[in-house]
C-alpha positions in Angstrom: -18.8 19.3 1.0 -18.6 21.8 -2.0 -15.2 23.3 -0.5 -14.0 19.9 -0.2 -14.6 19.3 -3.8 -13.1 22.2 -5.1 -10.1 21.7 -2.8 -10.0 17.9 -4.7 -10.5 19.3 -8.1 -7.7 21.6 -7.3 -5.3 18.7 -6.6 -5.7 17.8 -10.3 -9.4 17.1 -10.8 -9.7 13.6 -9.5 -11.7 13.0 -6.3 -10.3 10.1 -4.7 -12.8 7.0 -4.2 -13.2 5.6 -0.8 -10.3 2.8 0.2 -12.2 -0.4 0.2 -12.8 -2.0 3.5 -10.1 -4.4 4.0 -10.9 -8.4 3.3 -11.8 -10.7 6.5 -13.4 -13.7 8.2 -15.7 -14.6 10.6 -14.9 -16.4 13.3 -17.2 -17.3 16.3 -19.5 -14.2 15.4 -16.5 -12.0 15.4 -15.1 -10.6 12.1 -11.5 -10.5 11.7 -9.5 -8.5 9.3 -7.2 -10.4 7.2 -3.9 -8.9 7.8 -1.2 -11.2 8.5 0.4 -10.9 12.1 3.7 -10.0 12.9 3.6 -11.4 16.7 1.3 -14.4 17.9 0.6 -15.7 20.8 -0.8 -19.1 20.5 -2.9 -20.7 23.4 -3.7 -24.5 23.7 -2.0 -27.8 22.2 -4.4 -27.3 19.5 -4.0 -23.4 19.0 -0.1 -24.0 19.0 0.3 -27.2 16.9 -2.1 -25.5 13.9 0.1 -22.1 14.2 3.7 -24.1 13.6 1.6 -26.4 11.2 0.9 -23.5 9.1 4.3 -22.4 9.3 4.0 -19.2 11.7 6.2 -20.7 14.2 9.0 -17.8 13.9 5.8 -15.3 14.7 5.2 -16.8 17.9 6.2 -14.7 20.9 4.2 -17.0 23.7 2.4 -19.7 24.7 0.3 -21.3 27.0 -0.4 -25.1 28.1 0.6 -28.1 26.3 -1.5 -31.7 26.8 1.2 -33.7 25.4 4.5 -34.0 23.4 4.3 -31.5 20.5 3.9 -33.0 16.9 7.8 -32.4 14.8 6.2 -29.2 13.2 6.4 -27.8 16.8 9.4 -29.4 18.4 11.8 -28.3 15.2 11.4 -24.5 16.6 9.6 -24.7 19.8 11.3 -25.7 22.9 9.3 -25.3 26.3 12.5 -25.4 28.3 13.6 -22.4 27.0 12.5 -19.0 27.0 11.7 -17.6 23.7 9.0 -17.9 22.6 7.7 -17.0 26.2 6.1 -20.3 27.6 3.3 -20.9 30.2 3.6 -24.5 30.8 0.9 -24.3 34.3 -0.8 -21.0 35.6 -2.3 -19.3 32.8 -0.8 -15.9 32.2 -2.2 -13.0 32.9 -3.7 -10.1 30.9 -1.0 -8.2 31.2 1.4 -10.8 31.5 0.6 -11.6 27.7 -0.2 -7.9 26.3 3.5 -7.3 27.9 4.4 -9.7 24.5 2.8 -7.3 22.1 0.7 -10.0 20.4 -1.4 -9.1 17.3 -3.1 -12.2 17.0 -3.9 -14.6 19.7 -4.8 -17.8 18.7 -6.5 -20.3 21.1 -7.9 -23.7 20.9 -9.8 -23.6 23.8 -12.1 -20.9 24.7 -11.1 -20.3 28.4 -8.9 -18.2 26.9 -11.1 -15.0 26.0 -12.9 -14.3 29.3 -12.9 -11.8 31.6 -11.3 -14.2 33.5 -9.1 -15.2 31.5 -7.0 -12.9 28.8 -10.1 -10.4 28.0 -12.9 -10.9 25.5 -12.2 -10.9 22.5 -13.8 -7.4 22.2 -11.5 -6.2 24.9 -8.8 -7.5 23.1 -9.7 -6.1 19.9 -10.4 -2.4 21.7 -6.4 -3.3 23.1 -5.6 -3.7 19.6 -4.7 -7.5 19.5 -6.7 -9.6 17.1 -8.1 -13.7 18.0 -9.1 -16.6 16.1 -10.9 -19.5 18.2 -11.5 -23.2 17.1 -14.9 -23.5 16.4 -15.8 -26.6 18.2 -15.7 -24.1 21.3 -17.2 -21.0 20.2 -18.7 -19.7 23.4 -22.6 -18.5 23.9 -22.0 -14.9 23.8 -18.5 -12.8 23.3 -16.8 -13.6 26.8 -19.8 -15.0 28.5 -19.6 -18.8 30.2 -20.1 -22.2 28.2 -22.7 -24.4 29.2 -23.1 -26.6 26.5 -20.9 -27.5 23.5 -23.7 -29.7 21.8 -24.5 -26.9 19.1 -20.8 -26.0 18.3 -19.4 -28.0 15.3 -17.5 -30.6 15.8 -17.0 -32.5 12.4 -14.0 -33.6 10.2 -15.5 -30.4 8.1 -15.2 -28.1 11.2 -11.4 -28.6 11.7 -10.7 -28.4 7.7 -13.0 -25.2 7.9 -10.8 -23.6 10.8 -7.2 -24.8 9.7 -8.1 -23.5 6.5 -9.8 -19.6 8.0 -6.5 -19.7 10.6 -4.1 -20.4 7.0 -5.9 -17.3 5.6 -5.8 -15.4 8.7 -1.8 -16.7 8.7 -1.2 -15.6 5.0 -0.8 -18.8 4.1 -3.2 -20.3 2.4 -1.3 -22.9 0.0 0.0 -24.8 3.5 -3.7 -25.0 4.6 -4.6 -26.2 1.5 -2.0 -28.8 1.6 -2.3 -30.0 5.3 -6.0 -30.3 4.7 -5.7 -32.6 1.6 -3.9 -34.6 3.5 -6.0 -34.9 5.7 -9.1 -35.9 3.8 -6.9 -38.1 2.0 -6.4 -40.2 5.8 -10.1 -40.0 6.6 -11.3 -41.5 3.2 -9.0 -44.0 2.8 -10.3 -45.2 6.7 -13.5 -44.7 5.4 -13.0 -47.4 2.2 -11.3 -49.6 4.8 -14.2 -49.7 7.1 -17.0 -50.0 4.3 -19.3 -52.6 5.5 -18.5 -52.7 9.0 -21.6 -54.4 10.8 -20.0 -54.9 14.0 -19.5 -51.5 16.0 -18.5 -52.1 19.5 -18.7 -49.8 22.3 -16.1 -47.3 22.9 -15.5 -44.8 26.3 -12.8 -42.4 25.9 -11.8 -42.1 29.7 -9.2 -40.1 31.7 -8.4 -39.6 35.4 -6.7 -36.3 35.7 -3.6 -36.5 37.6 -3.7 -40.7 37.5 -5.9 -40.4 40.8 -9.8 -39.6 41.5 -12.4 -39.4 40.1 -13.0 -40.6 36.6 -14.2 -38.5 33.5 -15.2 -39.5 30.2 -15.6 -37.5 26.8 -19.6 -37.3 26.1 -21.6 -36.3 22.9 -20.8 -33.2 21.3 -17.0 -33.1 21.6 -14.4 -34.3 18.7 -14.3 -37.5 20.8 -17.4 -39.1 19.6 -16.6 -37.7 16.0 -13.7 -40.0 16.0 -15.5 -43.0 17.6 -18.1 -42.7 15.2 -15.4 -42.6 12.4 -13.9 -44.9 13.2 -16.5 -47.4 13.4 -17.1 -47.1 16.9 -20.3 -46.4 19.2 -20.2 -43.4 21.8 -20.8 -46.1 24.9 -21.6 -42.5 26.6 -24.4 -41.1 24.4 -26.8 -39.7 27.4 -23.8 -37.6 28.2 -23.1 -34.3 26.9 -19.9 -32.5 26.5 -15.8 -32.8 27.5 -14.5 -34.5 30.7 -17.7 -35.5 32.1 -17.5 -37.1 35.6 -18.4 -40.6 35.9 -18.3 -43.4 39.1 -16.9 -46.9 38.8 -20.6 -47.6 39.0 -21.3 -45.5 35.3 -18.6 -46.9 33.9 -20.0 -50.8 34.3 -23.6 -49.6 33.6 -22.0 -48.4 29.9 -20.1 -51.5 29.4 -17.8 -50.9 26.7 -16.3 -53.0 24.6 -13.2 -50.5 24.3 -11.7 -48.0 26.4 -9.9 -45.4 25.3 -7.4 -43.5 27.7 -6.0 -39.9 26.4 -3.1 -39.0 28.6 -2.3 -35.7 29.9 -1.4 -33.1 30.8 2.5 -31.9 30.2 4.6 -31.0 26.8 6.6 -34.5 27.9 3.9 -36.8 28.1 3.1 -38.8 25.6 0.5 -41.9 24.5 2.7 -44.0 27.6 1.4 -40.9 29.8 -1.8 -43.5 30.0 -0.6 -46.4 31.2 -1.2 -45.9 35.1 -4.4 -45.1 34.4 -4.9 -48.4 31.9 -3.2 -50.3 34.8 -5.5 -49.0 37.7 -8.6 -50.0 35.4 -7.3 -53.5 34.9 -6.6 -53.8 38.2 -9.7 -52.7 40.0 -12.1 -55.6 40.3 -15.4 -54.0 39.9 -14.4 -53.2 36.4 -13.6 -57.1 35.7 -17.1 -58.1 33.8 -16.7 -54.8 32.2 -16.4 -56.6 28.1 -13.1 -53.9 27.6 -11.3 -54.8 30.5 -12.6 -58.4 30.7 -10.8 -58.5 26.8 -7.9 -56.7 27.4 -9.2 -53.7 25.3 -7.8 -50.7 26.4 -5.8 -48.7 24.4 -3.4 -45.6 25.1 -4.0 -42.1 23.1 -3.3 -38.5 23.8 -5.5 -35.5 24.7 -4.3 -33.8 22.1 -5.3 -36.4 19.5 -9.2 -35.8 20.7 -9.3 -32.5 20.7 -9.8 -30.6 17.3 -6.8 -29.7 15.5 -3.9 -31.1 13.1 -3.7 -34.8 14.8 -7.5 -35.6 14.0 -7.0 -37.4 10.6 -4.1 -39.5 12.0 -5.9 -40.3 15.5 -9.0 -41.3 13.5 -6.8 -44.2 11.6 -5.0 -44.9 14.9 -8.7 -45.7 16.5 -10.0 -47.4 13.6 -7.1 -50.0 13.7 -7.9 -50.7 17.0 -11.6 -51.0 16.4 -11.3 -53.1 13.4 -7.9 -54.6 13.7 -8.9 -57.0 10.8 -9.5 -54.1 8.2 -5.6 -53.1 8.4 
């Protein structure tokens, strides 16, 4: 230590003070330094349509999965058809496949997406040298591990304002966040003064049938889905159930009677709120479901799977639902 000195004071008498630890954020338990990224690879419809929202688009170097029809942001630079940025429309890449792209920041909507299974933990990606920012509706149990439950993640309007504004840091660009999130708040709380004093809150299943055949599912408690419902004005017709894509029979479906249902179409970057229609059809259509009060009243409405999951559409899709909930207040 003393020779160390001496060499210092030799170099002009000033010993240099330790560089201060760079600034971050914590994200899902896992602290990430803020250094903007040069290369992203963005995971998710959500995970994609907050990177372009924030204005990172020309950093993206691949992606993965897209529910529905991007929002502009997106489709103004990002174009699935071609080949750059490197898109994964069906099988999830690989590992490899994506650390072949060089990524320093992979951002994901969805947590399947830091597994072992999946691209690595996001400690094994961080050893690797690549950096990851997860919504925090789906932070995951333990760093890699399986997901159970989502009932203690957050899923509030404050959640997504909270992550849009962390990923716009993360991004190094703050001032967008800022801006998208005002806007934001300003479509939730002018919903809100529309709905003051709403008595009458009917019943409301958000329900899909992947690939338009099969079995039912239904979005449960602790999932953006009911956020929105609630919002809006609505009443989660599916309280007893916990979590995303829940399977229900024809029989759980009457049992809940709901005054509305709600279909979210998917999956594919060219399907859109029309995607839903088979499925709205097949509903009206099947006669067990004809005392049910939504189909009975010809209450089902088309939406998108991206508009229920957390991300830049929820403002918009809460108005959307609201109108059709409370027609009378717009």
């Amino acid at each position: 230590m003393l020779a160390a000195s001496a060499l210092l004071a030799g170099c002009g008498g000033v010993v240099a003070a330790p560089a201060p630890a760079a600034a971050g954020l914590r994200n899902c338990g896992v602290d990430i330094p803020l250094t903007p990224p040069t290369k992203i690879f963005a995971a998710f419809q959500n995970g994609i349509e907050a990177v372009y929202a924030l204005g990172a688009g020309d950093k993206v170097v691949g992606a993965a999965y897209l529910d529905n029809t991007p929002i502009p942001e997106v489709t103004a630079q990002f174009h699935p058809d071609r080949q750059r940025p490197v898109y994964f429309p069906e099988e999830y890449p690989s590992r490899e496949e994506v650390l072949r792209l060089a990524p320093d920041l992979v951002v994901s909507g969805f947590t399947g997406a830091f597994t072992r299974e999946g691209l690595g933990t996001r400690a094994e990606l961080a050893r690797a040298g690549t950096g990851s920012f997860l919504f925090r509706q789906y932070c995951p149990s333990a760093d890699g591990a399986g997901q159970t439950s989502l009932a203690d993640n957050d899923v509030s309007f404050d959640g997504v304002y909270a992550d849009l504004t962390d990923l716009g840091r993360l991004l190094g660009a703050p001032e967008r966040a800022q801006v998208l999130v005002e806007r934001m708040r300003a479509t939730v709380e002018t919903t809100r003064q529309r709905l003051d004093g709403v008595t009458s809150r009917p019943r409301v299943a958000m329900v899909n049938r992947p690939g338009g055949a099969g079995e039912l599912r239904v979005f449960g408690t602790g999932d953006m889905a009911t956020t929105l419902i609630e919002a809006a004005g609505g009443v989660q017709a599916f309280g007893e159930l916990d979590g995303r894509q829940r399977r229900i029979s024809l029989e759980g479906l009457i049992t809940a009677r709901p005054d509305v249902i709600v279909v979210p179409a998917c999956c594919g970057a060219d399907i859109g709120p029309e995607g839903a229609r088979e499925v709205i059809e097949e509903l009206r259509a099947e006669p067990a479901l004809a005392q049910v009060p939504a189909v009975r009243d010809g209450r089902l409405y088309p939406s998108t799977f991206a508009e229920v999951t957390p991300g830049v559409r929820n403002a918009d899709a809460l108005a959307n639902l609201a109108r059709q909930l409370h027609p009378e207040r717009f």
